[in-house]
Structures are given as structure tokens and as C-alpha cells.
C-alpha positions in Angstrom: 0.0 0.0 0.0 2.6 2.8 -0.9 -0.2 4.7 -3.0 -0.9 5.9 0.6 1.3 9.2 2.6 1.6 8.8 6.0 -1.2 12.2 6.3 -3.5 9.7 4.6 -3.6 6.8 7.1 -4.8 9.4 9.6 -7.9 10.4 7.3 -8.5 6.6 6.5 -8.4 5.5 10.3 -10.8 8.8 11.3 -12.9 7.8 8.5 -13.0 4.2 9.7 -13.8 6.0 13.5 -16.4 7.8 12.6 -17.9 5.3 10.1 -17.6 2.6 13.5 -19.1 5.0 16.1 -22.0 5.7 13.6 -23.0 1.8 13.1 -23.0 1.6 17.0 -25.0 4.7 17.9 -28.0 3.4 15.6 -27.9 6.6 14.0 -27.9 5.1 10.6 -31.4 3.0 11.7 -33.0 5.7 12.4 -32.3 7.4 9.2 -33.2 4.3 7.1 -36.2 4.0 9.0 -37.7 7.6 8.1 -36.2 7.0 4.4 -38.7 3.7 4.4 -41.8 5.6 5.9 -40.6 8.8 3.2 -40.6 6.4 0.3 -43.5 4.2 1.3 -45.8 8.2 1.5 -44.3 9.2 -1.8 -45.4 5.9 -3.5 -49.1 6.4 -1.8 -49.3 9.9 -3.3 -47.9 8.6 -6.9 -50.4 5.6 -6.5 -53.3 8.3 -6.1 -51.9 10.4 -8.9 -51.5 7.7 -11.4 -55.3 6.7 -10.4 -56.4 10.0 -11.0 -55.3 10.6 -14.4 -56.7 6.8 -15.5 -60.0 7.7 -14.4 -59.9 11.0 -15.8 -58.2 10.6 -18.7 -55.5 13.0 -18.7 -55.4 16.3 -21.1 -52.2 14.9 -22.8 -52.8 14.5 -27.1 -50.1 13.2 -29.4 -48.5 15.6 -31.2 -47.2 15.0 -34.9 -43.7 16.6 -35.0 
């Protein structure tokens, strides 16, 4: 591993700290969990949109170019 400096082992082995202290806080859970409830509300409200625009038809034409 000579690509490395010695400056460089310093950032690697803080990166590896924080990386390590973040896995065992349960930080990162959290944050997956309200990414799971986000997505699962978005996919509701595109559910609902998509239904909408079936039912009504939608206002889109072809257009000959």
C-alpha cells in the first residue's frame, strides 16, 4: 500500500472511527427508517396520482412533429 502518505492513514483511520461509532450509535437505523416511511408516503401519493389521471383521462394529445 505505498499509493498511501503517512497524512493519509490518519484520514483513512478517522474515516473508519467515525464510520464505526455511527454503526454503534444506531444513528444510521434511524435514518433508514424515516427513508422507508418517506418512500412508502411518496409511493401512496404517486399511487393516487396515477389513479387520477386513469379515471380522468388525462389532457395529454399526441402531437405529430
Amino acid at each position: 500500500m505505498g499509493i498511501f502518505g503517512k497524512g493519509s492513514w490518519v484520514v483513512i483511520g478517522g474515516l473508519l472511527l467515525v464510520a464505526g461509532v455511527l454503526l454503534k450509535t444506531g444513528l444510521i437505523q434511524w435514518l433508514l427508517d424515516l427513508m422507508g416511511f418517506i418512500l412508502i408516503i411518496v409511493g401512496i401519493v404517486v399511487v393516487i396520482v396515477g389513479l387520477v389521471k386513469l379515471v380522468t383521462g388525462g389532457r395529454g394529445r399526441s402531437r405529430d412533429y
